[in-house]
Structure formats: C-alpha cells, structure tokens
C-alpha positions in Angstrom: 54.8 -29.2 54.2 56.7 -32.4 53.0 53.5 -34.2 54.0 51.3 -32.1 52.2 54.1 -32.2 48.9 53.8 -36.2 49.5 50.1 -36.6 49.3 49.9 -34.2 46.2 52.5 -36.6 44.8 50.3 -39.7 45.5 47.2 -38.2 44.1 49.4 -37.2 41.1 50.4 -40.8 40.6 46.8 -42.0 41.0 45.8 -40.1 37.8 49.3 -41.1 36.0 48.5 -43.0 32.8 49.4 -47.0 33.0 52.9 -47.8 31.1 51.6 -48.6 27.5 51.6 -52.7 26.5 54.6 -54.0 24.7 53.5 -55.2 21.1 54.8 -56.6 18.5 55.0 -55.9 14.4 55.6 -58.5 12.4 56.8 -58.1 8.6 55.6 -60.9 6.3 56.6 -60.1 2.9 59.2 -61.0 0.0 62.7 -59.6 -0.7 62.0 -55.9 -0.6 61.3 -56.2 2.6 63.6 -58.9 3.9 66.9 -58.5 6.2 69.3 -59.8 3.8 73.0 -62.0 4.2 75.7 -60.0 4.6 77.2 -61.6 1.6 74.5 -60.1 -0.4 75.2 -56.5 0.9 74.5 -53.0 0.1 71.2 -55.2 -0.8 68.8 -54.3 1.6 65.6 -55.2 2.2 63.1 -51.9 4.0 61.9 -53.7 6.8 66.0 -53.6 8.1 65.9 -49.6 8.5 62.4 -49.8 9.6 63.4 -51.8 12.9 64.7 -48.4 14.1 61.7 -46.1 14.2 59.6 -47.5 17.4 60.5 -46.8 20.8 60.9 -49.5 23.6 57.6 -50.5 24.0 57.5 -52.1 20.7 59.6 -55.3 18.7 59.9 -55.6 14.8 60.2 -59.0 13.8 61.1 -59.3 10.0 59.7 -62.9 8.8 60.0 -61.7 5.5 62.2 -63.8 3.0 63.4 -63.8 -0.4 61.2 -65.1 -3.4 58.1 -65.9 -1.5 54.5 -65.1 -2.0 51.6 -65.5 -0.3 51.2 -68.8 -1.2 54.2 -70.6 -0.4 54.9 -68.3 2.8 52.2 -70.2 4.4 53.2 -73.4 2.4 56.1 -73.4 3.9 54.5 -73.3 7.2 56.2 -69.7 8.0 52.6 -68.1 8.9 51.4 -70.9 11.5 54.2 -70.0 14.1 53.0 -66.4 13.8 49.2 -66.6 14.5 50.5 -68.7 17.5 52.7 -66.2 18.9 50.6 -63.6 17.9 49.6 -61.0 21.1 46.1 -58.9 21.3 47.1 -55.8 20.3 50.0 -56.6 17.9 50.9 -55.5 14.2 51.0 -57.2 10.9 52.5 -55.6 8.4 51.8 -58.3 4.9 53.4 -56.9 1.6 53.7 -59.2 -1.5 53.1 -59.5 -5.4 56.1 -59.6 -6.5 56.6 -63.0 -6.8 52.8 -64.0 -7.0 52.4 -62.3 -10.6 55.4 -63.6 -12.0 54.0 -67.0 -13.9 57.0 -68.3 -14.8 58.0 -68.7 -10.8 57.2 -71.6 -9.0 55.8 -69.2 -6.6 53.0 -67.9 -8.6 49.8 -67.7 -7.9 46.7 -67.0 -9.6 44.9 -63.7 -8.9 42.0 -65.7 -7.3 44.6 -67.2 -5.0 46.3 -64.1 -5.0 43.2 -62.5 -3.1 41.8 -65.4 -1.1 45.3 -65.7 0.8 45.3 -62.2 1.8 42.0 -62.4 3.5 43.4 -65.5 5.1 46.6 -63.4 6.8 44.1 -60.8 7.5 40.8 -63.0 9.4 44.0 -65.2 10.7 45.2 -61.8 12.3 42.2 -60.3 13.7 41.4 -64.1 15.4 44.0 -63.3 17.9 42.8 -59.1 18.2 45.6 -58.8 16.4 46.0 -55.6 13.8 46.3 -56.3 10.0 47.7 -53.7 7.6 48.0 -54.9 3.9 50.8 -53.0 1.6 50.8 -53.1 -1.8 54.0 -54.7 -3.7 56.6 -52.0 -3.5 57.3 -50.4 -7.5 60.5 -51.5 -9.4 62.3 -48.6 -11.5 60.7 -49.3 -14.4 61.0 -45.7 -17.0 59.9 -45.7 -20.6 62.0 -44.2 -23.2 60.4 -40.6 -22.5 61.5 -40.7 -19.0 58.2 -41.7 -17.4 58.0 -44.5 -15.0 55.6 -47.3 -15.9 54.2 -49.8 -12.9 55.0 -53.4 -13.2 52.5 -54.6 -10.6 49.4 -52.9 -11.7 47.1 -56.1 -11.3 48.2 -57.6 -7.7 48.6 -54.1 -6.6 44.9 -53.4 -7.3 44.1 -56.7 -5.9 45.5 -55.5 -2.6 43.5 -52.1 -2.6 40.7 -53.8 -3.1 41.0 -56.2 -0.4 41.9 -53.7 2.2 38.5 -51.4 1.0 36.3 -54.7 1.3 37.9 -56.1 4.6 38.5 -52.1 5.8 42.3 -52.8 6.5 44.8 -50.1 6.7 46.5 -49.2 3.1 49.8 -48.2 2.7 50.1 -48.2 -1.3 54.1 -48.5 -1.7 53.4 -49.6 -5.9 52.0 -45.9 -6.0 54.2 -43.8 -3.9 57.5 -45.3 -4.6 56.8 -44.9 -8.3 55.8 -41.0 -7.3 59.5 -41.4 -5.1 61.7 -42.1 -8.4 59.3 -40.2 -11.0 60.7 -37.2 -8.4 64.3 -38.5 -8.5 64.5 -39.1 -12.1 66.0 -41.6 -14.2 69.5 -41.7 -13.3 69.6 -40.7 -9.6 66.7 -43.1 -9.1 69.8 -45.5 -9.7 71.0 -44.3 -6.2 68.4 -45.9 -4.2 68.7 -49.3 -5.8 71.6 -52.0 -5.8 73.6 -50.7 -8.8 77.0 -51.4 -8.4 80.1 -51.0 -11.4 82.7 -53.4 -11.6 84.5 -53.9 -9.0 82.8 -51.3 -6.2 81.8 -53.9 -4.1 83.8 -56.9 -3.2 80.4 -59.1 -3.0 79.6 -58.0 -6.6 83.1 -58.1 -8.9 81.5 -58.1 -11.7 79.1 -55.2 -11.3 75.0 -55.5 -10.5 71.7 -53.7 -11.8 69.2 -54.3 -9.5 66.3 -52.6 -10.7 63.9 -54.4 -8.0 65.9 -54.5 -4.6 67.3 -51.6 -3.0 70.5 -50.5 -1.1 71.2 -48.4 2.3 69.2 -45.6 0.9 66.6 -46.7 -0.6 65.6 -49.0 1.8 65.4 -46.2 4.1 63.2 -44.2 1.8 60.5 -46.4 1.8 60.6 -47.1 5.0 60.3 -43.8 5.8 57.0 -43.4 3.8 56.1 -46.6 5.6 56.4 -44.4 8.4 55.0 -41.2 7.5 51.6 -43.4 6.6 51.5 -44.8 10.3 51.1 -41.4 11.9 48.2 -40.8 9.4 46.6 -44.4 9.6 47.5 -45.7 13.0 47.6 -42.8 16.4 48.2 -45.3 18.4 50.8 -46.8 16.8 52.2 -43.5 15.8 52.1 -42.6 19.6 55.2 -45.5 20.0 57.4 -43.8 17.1 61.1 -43.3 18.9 61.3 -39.2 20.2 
C-alpha cells in the first residue's frame, strides 16, 4: 500500500507546476513615487506602501527620486544601470510629468521630448523582454472655488495615454483616478491624504506644511492601492504574485 501511496505521490509531482521565476519591478518616477528621508517624514512617496503587496517571488526596487523627469533621470545616468540589470520577464513601472511640464524647472522638457523619452524607457524595456507599463503623473488636490477639482497635468498626462495606445503599453491613469479619489473625499478631508501638517504637529515641520502635491501614510497607500487594483485587471500574471 505505501508503495502504491508512493508512486501516486511521484506521478503527482510529475504534473506539479514549476516554482514561478523571481522578477523584479522597478519604479522610475519623481517624488510621488519616491521612498523619502526620514527627516522629511509623514511625506511619503506611493511606491513605499507599494513594496508590500507582492509575495516572495517578486522584488520592488524604487529608483524613483525627487524632482526628476524623464529627461534628466536618464541624464543623470539613473536608467543605464537599469536596462543592464534588467531580467526577461521583469516590470517597469515609469510615472512622470510632474516636473517635465513645469517650465520654470530646470527639469523641463518640451512635450516633444516629453514623448520621445517615454518610447525610449519603453523599446529600452522590451530589449531585454522586459515588461513596460507607463502611469500617468499622479493628480495634485487642486479644487476650484465651487468645490470641483481641476487637473493640473492635463497635457503630459494625455501625452502618456497616447503613448501607451500607440506602443500598446499597459495604462494605469493615476491623473484621472486620484482626481476621482479626492473629488469623492471632498475638499477638506482630501487634506487627510496629503502632507498637511499645523504648527508644531510634527517635529520635522515646526512651522506647519501644505503639501498639496506629496502625500502622507495614507495617501500614499491609496494610490498605491489603485496601483494595485489596476494590476489584477491589466496584468494576470502579475496579479497571480499579489501576497495571499
């Protein structure tokens, strides 16, 4: 009987499914989606809560930093080291505009520029069977006096839709739903998911801070969250390594 029991246990095994690949998602991006210095804290940046979500099969490595756009993220030679390390099979996650549309930055760049270094990261990416997914620039709370919010990135964002329709990329449009996330909230407890501090309620911000572009704990894990919610409908297969 054992015998039998240990041959129906080897035939089992046969047919078991190979352990899944480990991959790797890398965040390239600007300060909304950056880890941040503790002295700079509750600031947080989404791809910090978003490290969380994946089981162990997969590593998130935030590259993300403060004030960049595309342009000077690869000026700075941050993207190079990533298309080398880069694994078939692996995730890119590429969210800016912020600082690209800001012309009085020296990070700006034109919308031309805007578009052509987003195909870059995204033929760069799929060189090395890699997986792009573009993200639009994440909305600020931005409501007029009626209590409406009003987008702020309404050109780079479209550039961004556009680019993922014409190169077929994965879209996760966080300038859309976010607004739709604090048109929900409202204009006052919107102010909960973003670093708005009074006087003296944080010892890294005596003075007070409203941060109407970078969030805190919460809010960082909000979008995040709907980061999340648009991987199980875009990406099975990545959905399949979300944490149980």
């Amino acid at each position: 009987m054992n015998r039998i029991l240990f041959i129906g246990l080897m035939i089992l095994a046969a047919f078991a499914l190979p352990p899944k690949k480990k991959i790797t998602i890398w965040l390239i991006g600007d300060s909304t989606m950056a880890k941040k210095d503790p002295r700079t804290y509750p600031e947080n940046g989404w791809g910090m809560p978003f490290v969380y979500f994946f089981d162990s099969t997969v590593t998130v490595d935030n590259r993300a930093q403060n004030g960049r756009s595309t342009r000077t993220f690869m000026e700075e030679g941050r993207w190079t080291p990533i298309v080398e390390a880069l694994q078939e099979g692996d995730y890119v996650f590429v969210q800016f505009g912020h600082n690209d549309e800001v012309k009085t930055k020296k990070s700006y760049t034109t919308e031309e520029q805007f578009k052509a270094n987003l195909v870059k990261y995204i033929t760069d990416t799929r060189s090395k069977k890699a997986n792009p997914v573009l993200l639009t620039p994440v909305a600020r709370r931005n409501f007029d006096s009626t209590g409406h919010i009003v987008g702020t990135h309404d050109v780079y964002a479209q550039i961004v839709r556009n680019v993922a329709k014409e190169q077929n990329v994965p879209l996760i449009d966080l300038d859309k739903e976010a607004q739709a996330l604090y048109q929900q909230w409202g204009v006052d407890k919107s102010k909960l998911l973003f670093n708005h501090l009074a006087p003296d309620e944080h010892p890294n911000y005596p003075k007070g801070k409203e941060d109407n572009t970078h969030f805190n704990e919460l809010g960082a894990r909000m979008i995040a969250q709907i980061v999340l919610k648009n991987i199980k409908s875009l990406q099975p297969e990545l959905a399949e390594r979300v944490r149980k």
